[in-house]
Structure formats: structure tokens, C-alpha cells
mmCIF file as gemmi writes it, N, C-alpha and C atoms, coordinates in Angstrom:
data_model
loop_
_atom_site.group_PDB
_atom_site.id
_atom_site.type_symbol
_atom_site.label_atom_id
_atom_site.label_alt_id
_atom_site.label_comp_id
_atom_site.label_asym_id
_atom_site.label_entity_id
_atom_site.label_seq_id
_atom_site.pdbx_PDB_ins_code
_atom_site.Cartn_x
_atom_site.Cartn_y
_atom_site.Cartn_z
_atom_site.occupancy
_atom_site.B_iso_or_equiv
_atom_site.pdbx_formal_charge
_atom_site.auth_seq_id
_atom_site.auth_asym_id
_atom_site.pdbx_PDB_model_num
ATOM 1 N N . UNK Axp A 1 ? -8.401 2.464 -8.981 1 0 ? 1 A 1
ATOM 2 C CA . UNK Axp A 1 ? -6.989 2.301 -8.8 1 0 ? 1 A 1
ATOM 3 C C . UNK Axp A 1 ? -6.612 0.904 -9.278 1 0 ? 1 A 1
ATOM 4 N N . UNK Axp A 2 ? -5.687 0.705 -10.238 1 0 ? 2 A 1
ATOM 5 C CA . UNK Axp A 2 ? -5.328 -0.441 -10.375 1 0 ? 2 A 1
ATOM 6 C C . UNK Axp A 2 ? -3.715 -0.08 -10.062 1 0 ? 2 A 1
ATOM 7 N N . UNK Axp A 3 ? -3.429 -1.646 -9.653 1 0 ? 3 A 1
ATOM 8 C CA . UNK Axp A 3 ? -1.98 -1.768 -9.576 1 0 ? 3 A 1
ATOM 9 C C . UNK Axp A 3 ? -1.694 -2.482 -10.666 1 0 ? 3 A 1
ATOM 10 N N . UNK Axp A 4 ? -0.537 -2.386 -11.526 1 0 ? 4 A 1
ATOM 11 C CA . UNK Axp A 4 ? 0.228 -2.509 -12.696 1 0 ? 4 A 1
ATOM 12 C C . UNK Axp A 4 ? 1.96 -3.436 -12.429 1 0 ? 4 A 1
ATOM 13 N N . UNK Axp A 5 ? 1.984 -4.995 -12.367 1 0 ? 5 A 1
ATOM 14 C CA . UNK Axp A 5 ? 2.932 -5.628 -12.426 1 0 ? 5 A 1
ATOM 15 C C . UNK Axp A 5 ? 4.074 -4.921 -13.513 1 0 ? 5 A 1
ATOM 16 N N . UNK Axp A 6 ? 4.936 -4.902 -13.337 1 0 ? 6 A 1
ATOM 17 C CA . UNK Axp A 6 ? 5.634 -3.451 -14.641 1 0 ? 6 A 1
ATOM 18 C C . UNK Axp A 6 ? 7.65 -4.575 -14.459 1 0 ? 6 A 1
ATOM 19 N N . UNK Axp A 7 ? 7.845 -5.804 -15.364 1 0 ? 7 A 1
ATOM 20 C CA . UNK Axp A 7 ? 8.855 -5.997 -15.225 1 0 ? 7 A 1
ATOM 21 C C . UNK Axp A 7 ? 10.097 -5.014 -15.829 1 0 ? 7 A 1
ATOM 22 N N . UNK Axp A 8 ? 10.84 -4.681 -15.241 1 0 ? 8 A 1
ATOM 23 C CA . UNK Axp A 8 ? 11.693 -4.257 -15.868 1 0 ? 8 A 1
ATOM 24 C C . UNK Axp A 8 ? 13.005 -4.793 -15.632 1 0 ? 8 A 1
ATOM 25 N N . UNK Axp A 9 ? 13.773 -4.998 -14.418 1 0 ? 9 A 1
ATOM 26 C CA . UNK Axp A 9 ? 14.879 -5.318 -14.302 1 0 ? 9 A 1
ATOM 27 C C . UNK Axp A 9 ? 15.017 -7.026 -13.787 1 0 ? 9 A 1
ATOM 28 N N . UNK Axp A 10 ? 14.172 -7.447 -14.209 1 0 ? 10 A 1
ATOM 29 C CA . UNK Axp A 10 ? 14.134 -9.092 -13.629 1 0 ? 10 A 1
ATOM 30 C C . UNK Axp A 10 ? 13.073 -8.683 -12.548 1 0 ? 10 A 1
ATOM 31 N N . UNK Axp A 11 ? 12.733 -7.979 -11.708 1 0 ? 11 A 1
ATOM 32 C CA . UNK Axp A 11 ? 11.963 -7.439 -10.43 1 0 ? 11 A 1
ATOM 33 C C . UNK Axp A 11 ? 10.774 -6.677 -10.763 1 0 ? 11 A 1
ATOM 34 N N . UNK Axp A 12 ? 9.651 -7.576 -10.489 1 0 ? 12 A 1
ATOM 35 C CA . UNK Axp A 12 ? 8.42 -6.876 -10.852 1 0 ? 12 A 1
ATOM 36 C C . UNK Axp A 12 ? 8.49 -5.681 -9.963 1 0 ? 12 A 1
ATOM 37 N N . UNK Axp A 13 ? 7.964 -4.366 -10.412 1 0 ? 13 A 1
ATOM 38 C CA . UNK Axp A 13 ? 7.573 -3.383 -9.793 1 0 ? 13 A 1
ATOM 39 C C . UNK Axp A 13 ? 6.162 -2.85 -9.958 1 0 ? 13 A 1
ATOM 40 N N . UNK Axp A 14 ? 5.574 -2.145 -8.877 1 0 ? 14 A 1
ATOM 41 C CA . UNK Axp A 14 ? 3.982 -2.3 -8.712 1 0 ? 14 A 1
ATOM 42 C C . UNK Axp A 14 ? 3.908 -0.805 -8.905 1 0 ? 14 A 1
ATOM 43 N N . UNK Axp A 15 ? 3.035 -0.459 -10.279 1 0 ? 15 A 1
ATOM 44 C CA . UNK Axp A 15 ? 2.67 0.745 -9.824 1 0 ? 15 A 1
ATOM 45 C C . UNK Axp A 15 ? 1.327 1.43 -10.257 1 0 ? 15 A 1
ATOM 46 N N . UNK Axp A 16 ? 0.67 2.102 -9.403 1 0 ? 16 A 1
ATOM 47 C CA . UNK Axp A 16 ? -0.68 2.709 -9.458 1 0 ? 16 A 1
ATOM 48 C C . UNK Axp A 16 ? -1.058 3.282 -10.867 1 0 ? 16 A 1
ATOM 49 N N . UNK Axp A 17 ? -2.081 3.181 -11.505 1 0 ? 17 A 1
ATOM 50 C CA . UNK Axp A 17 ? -2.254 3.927 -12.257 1 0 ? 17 A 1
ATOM 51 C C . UNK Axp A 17 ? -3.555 4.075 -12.385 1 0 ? 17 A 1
ATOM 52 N N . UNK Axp A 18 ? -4.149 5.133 -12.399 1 0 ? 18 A 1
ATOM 53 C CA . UNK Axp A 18 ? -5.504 5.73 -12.233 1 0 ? 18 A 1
ATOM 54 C C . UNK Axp A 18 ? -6.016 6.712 -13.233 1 0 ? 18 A 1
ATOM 55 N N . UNK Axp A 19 ? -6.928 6.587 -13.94 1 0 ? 19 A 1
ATOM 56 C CA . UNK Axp A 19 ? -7.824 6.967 -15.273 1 0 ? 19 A 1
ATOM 57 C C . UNK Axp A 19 ? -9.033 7.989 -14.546 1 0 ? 19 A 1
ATOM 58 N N . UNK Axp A 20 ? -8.674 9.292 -14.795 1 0 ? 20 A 1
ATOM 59 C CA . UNK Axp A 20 ? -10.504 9.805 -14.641 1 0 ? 20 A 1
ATOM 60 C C . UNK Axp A 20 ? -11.251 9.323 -15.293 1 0 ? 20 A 1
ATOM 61 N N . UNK Axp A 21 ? -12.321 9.771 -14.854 1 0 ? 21 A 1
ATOM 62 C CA . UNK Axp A 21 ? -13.607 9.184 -15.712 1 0 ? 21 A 1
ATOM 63 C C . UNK Axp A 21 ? -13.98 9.461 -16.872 1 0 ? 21 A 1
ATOM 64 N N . UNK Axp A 22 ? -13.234 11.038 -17.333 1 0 ? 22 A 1
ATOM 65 C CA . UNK Axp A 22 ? -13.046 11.228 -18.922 1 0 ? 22 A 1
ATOM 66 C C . UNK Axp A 22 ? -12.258 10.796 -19.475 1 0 ? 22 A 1
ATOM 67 N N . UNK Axp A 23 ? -11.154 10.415 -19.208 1 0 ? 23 A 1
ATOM 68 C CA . UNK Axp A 23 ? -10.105 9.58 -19.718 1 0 ? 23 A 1
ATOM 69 C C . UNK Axp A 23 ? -10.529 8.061 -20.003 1 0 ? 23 A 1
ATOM 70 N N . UNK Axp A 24 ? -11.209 7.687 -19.394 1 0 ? 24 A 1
ATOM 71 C CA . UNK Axp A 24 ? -12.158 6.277 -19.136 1 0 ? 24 A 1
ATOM 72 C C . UNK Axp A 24 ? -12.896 6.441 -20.51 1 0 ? 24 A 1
ATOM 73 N N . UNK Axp A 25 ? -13.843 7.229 -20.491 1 0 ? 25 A 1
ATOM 74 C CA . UNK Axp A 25 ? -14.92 8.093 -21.567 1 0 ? 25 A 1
ATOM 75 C C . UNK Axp A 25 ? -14.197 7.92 -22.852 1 0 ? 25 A 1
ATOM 76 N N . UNK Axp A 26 ? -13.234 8.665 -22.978 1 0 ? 26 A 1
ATOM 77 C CA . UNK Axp A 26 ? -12.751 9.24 -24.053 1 0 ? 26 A 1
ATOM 78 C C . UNK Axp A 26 ? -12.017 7.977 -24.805 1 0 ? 26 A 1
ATOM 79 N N . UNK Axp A 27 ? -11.191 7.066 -24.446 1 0 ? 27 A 1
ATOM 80 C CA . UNK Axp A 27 ? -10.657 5.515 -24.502 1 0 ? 27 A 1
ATOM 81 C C . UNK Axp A 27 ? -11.715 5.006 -25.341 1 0 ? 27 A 1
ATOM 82 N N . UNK Axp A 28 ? -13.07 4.689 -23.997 1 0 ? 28 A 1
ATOM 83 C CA . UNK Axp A 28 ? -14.079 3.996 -25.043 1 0 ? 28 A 1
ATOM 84 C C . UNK Axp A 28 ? -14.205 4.874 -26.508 1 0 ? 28 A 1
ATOM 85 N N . UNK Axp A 29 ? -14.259 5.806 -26.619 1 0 ? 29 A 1
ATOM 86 C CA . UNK Axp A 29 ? -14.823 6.596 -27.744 1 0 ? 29 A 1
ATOM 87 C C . UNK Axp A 29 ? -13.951 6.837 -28.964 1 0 ? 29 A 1
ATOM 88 N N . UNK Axp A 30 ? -12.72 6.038 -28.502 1 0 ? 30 A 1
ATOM 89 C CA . UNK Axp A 30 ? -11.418 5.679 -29.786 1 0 ? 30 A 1
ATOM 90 C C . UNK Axp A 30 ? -11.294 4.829 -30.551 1 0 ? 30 A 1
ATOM 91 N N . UNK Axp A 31 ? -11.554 4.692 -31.913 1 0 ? 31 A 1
ATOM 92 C CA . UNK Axp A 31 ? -11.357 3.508 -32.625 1 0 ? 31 A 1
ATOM 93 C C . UNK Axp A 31 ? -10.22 2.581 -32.188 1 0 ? 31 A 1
ATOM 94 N N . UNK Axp A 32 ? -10.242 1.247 -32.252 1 0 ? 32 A 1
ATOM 95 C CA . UNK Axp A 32 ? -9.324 0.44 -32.05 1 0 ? 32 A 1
ATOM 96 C C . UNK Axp A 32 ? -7.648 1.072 -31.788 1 0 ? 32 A 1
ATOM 97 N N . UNK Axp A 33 ? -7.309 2.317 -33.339 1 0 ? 33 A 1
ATOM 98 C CA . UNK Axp A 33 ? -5.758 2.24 -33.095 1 0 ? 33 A 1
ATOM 99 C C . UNK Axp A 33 ? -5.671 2.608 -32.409 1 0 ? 33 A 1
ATOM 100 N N . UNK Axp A 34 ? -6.567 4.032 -31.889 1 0 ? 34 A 1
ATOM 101 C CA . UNK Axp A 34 ? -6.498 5.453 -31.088 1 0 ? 34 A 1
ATOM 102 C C . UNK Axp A 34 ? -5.737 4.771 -30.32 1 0 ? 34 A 1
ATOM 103 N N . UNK Axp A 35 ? -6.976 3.965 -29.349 1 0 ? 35 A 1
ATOM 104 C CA . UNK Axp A 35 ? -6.863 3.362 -28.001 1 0 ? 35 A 1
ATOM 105 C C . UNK Axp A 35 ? -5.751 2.729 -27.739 1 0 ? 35 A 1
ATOM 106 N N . UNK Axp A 36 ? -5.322 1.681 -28.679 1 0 ? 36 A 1
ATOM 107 C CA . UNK Axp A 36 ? -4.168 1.237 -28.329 1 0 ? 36 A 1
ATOM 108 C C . UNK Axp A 36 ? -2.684 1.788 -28.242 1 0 ? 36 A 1
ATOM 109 N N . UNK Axp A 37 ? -2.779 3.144 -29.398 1 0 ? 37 A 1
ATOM 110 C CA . UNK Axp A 37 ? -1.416 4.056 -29.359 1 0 ? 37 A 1
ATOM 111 C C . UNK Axp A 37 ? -1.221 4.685 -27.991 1 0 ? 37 A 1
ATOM 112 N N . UNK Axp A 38 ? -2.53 5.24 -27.255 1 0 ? 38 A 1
ATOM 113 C CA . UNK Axp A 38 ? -3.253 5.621 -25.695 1 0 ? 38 A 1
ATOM 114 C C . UNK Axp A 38 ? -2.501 4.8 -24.47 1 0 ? 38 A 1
ATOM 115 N N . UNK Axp A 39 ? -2.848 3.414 -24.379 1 0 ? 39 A 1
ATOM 116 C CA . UNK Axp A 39 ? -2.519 3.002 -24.079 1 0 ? 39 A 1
ATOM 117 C C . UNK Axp A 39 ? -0.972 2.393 -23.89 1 0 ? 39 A 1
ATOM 118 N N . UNK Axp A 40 ? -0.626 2.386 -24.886 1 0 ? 40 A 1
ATOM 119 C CA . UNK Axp A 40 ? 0.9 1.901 -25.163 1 0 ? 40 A 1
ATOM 120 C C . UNK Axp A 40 ? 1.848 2.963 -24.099 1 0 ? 40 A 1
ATOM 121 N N . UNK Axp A 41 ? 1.284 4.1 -24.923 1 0 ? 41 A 1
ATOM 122 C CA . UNK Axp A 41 ? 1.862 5.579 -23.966 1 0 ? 41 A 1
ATOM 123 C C . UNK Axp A 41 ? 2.097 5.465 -22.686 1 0 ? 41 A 1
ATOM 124 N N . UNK Axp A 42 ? 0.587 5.073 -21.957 1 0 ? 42 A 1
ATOM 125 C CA . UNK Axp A 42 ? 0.647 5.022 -20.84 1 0 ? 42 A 1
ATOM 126 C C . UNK Axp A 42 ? 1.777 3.855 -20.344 1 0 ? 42 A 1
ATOM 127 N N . UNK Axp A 43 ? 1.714 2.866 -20.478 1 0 ? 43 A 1
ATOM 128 C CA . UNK Axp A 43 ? 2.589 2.037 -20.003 1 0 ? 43 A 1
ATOM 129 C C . UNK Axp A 43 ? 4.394 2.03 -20.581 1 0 ? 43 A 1
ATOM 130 N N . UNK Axp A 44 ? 4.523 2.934 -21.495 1 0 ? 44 A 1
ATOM 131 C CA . UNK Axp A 44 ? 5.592 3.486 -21.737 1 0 ? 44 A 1
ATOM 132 C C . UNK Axp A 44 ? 6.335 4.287 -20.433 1 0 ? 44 A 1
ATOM 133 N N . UNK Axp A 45 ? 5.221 5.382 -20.614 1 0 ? 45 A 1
ATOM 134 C CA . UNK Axp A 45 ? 5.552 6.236 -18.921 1 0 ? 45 A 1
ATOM 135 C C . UNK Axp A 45 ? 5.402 5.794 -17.903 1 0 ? 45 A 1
ATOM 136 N N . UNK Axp A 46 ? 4.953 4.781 -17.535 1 0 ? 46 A 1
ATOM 137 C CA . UNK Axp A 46 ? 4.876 3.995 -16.573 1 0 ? 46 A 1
ATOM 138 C C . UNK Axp A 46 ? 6.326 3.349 -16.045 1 0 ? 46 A 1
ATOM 139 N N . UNK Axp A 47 ? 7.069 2.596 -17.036 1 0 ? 47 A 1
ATOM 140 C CA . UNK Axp A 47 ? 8.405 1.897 -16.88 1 0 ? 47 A 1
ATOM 141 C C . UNK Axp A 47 ? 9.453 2.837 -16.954 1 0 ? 47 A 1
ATOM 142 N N . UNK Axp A 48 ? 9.381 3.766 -17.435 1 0 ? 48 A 1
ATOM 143 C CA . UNK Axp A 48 ? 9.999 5.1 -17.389 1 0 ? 48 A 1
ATOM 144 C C . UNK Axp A 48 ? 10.087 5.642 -16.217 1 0 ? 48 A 1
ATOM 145 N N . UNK Axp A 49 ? 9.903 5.281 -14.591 1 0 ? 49 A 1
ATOM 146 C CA . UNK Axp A 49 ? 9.635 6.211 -13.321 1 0 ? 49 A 1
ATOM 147 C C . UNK Axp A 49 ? 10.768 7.328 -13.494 1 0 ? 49 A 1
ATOM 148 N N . UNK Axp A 50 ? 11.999 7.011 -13.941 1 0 ? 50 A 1
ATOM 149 C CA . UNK Axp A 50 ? 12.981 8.147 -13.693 1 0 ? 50 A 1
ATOM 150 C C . UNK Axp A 50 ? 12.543 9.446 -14.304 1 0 ? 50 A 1
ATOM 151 N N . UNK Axp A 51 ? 11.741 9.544 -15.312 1 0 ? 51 A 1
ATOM 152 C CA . UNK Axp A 51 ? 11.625 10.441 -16.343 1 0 ? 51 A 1
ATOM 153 C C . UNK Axp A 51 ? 9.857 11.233 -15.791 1 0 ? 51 A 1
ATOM 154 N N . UNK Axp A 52 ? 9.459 10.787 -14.546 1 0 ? 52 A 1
ATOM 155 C CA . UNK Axp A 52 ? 8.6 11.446 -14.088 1 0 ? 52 A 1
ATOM 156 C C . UNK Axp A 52 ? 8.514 12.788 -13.71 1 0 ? 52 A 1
ATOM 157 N N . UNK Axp A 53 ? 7.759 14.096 -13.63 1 0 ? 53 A 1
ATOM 158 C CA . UNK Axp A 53 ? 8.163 15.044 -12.951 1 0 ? 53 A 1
ATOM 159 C C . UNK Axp A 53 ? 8.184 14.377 -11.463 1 0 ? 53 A 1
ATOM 160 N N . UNK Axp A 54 ? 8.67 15.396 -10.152 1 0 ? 54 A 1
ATOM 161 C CA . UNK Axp A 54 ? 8.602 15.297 -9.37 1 0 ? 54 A 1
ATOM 162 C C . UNK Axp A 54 ? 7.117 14.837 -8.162 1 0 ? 54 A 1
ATOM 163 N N . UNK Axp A 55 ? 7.269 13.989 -7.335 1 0 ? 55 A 1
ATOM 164 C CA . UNK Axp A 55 ? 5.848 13.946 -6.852 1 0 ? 55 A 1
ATOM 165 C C . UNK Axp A 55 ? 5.106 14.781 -6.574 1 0 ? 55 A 1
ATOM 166 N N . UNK Axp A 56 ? 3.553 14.736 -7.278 1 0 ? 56 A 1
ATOM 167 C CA . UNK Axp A 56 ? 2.779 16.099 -7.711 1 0 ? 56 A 1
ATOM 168 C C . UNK Axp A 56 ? 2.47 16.953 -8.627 1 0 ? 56 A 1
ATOM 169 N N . UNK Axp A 57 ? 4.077 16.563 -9.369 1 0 ? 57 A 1
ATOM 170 C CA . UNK Axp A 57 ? 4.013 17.535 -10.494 1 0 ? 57 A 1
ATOM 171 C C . UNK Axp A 57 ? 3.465 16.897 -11.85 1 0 ? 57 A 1
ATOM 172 N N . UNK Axp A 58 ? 3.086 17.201 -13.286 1 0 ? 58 A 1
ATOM 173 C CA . UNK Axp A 58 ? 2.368 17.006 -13.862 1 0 ? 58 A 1
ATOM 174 C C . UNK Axp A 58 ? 3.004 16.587 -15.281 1 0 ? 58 A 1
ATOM 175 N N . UNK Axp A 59 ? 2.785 16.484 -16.394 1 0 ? 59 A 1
ATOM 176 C CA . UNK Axp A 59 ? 3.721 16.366 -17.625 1 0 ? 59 A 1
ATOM 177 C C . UNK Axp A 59 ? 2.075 16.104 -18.63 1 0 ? 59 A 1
ATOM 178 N N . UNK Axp A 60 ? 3.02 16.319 -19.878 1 0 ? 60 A 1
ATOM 179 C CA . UNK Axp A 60 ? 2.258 15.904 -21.246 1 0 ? 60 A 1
ATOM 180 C C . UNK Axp A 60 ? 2.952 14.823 -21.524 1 0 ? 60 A 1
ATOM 181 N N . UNK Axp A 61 ? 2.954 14.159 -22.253 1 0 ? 61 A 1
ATOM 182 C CA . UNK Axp A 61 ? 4.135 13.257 -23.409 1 0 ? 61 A 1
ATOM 183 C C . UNK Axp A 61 ? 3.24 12.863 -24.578 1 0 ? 61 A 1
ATOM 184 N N . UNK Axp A 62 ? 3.963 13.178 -25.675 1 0 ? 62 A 1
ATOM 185 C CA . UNK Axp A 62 ? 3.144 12.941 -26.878 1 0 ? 62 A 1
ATOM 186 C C . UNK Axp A 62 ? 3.422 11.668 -27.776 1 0 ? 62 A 1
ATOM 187 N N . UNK Axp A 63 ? 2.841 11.416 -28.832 1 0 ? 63 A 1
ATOM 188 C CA . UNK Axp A 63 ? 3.195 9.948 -29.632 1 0 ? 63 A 1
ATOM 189 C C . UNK Axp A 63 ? 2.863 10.434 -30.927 1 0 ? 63 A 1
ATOM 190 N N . UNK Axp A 64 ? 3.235 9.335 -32.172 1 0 ? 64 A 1
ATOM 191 C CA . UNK Axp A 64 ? 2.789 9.817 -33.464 1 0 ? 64 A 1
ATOM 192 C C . UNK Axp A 64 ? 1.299 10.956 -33.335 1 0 ? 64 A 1
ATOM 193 N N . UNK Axp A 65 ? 0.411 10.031 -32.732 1 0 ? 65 A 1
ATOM 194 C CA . UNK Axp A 65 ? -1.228 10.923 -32.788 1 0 ? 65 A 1
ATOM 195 C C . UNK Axp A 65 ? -1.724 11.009 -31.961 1 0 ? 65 A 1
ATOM 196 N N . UNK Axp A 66 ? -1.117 11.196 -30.769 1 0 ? 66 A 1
ATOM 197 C CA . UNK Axp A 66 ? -1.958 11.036 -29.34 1 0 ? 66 A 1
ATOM 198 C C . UNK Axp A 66 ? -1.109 11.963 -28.539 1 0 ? 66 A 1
ATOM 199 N N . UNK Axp A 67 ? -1.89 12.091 -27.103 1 0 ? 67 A 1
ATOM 200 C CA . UNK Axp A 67 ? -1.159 13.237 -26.174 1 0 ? 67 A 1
ATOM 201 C C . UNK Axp A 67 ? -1.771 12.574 -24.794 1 0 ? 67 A 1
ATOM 202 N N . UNK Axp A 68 ? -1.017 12.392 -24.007 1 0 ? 68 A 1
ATOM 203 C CA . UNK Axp A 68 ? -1.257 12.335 -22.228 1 0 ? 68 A 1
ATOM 204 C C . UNK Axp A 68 ? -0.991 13.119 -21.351 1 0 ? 68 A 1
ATOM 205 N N . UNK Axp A 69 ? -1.902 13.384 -20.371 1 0 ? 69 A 1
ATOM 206 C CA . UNK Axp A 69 ? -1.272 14.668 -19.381 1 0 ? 69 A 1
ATOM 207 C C . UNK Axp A 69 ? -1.744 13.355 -18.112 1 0 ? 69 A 1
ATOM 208 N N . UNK Axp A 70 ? -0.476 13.634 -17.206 1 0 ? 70 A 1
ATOM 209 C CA . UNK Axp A 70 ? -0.624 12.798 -16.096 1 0 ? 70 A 1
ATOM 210 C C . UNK Axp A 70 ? -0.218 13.679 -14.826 1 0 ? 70 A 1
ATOM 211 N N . UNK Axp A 71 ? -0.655 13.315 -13.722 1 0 ? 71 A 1
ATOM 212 C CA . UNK Axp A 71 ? 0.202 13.796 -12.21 1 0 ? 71 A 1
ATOM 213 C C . UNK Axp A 71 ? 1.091 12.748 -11.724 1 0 ? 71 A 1
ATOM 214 N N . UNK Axp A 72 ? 2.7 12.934 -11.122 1 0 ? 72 A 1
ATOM 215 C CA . UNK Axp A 72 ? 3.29 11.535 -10.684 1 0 ? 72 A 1
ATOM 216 C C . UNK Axp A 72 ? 2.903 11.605 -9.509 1 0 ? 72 A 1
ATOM 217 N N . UNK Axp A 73 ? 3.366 10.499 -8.896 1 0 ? 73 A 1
ATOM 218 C CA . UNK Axp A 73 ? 2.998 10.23 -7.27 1 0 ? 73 A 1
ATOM 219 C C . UNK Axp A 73 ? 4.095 9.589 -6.839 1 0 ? 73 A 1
ATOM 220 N N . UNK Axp A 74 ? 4.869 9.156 -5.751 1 0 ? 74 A 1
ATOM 221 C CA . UNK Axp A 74 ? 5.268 8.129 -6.046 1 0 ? 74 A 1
ATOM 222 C C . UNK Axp A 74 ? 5.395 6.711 -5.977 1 0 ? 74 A 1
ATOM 223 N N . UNK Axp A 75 ? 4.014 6.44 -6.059 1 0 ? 75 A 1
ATOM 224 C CA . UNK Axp A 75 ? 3.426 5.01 -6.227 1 0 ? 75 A 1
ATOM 225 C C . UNK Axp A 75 ? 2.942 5.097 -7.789 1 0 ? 75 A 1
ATOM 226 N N . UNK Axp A 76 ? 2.717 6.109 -8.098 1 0 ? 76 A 1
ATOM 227 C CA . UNK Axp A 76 ? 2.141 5.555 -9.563 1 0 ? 76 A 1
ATOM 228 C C . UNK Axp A 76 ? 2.016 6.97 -10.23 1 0 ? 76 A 1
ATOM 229 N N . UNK Axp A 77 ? 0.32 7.136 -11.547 1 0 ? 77 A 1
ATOM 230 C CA . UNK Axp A 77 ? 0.44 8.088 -11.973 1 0 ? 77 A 1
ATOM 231 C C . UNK Axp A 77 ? -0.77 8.161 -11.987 1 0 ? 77 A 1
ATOM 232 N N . UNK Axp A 78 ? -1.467 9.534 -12.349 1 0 ? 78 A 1
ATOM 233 C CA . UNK Axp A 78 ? -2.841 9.849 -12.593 1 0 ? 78 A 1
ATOM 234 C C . UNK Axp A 78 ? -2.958 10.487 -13.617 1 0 ? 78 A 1
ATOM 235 N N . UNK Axp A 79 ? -4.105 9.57 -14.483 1 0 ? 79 A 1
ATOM 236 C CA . UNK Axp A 79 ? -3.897 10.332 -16.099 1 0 ? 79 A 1
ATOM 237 C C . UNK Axp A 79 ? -5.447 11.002 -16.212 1 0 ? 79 A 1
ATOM 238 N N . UNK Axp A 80 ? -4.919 12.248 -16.268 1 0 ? 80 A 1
ATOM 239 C CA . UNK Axp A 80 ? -6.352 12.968 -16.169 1 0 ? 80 A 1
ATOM 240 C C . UNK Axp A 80 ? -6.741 13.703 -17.938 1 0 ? 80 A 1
ATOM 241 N N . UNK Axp A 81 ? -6.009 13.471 -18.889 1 0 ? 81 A 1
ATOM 242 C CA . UNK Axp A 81 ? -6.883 13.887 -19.845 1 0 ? 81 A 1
ATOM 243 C C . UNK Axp A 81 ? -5.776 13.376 -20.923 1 0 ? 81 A 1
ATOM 244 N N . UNK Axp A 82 ? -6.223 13.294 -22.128 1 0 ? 82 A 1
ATOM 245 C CA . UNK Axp A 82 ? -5.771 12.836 -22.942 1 0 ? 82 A 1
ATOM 246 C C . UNK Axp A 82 ? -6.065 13.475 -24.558 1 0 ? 82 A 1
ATOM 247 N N . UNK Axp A 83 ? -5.496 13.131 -25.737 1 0 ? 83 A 1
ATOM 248 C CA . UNK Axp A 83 ? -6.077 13.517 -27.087 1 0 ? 83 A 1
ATOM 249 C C . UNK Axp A 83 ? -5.613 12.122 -27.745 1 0 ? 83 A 1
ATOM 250 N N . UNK Axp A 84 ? -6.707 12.21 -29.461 1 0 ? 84 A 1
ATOM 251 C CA . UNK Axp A 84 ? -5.731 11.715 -30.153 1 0 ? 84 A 1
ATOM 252 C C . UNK Axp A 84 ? -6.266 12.569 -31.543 1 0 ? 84 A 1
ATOM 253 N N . UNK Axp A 85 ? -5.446 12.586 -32.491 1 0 ? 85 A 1
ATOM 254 C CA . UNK Axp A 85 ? -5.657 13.423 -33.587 1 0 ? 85 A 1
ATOM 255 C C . UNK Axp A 85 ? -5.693 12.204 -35.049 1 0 ? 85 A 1
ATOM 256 N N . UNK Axp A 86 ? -6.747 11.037 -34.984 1 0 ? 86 A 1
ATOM 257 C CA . UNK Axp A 86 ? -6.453 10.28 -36.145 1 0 ? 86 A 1
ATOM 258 C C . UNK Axp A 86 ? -8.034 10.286 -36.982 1 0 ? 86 A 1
């Protein structure tokens, strides 16, 4: 579990974000851009809370070459699998 300082409105906001262990896996196993397009994502949806499904519920969101599937909470998110196609 890490907590994530996330400024957005002048007011840091704290929020959870948690990686399975294939998601962990799969990160390492991305060349440099993969990872970072991966990443970006994530903290995209992160500052985004409004645009979460409901607590529990689940989503994809995609990018030029990558894909995230997360659960919201509402402390944070859980990103349980991921792609990238480069």
C-alpha cells in the first residue's frame, strides 16, 4: 500500500494505490516507454477521483498503447492487471 501526495487544488490529497504482484511483474518486464505511459495512466486516474466507478466497482482506461483495469475504493485504487501493446 502506498499513499500518493496527489496536489490538485492547492490541497494535497492522499490516496492509496496498490499494485498486485502481476502488475508489479509485468511493469518490471516493460521497456522504459511501456512503463512510463503505465504509469502516467495510473496517476492520471488517480487525480481524476470524480471519474471513478463507484466504491468497489471496477473500470479499464486506455492510452495511446497501454490498458489499466483498477477497483475504486474510496481511499484509493487497486490496479490489478494491466497491458501494453508496443
Amino acid at each position: 500500500m502506498v499513499l500518493q501526495p496527489i496536489m490538485r487544488t492547492g490541497q494535497p490529497m492522499m490516496y492509496r494505490v496498490d499494485l498486485a504482484v502481476r502488475v508489479e511483474d509485468a511493469l518490471d518486464e516493460l521497456p522504459e516507454e511501456g512503463r512510463r505511459e503505465v504509469l502516467e495512466m495510473i496517476a492520471a486516474i488517480l487525480v481524476r477521483k470524480e471519474s471513478w466507478p463507484a466504491a468497489g466497482g471496477w473500470d479499464v482506461r486506455f492510452a495511446a498503447r497501454s490498458w489499466v483495469a483498477f477497483t475504486a475504493y474510496s481511499d484509493g485504487i487497486d490496479v490489478y492487471d494491466l497491458g501494453w501493446a508496443g
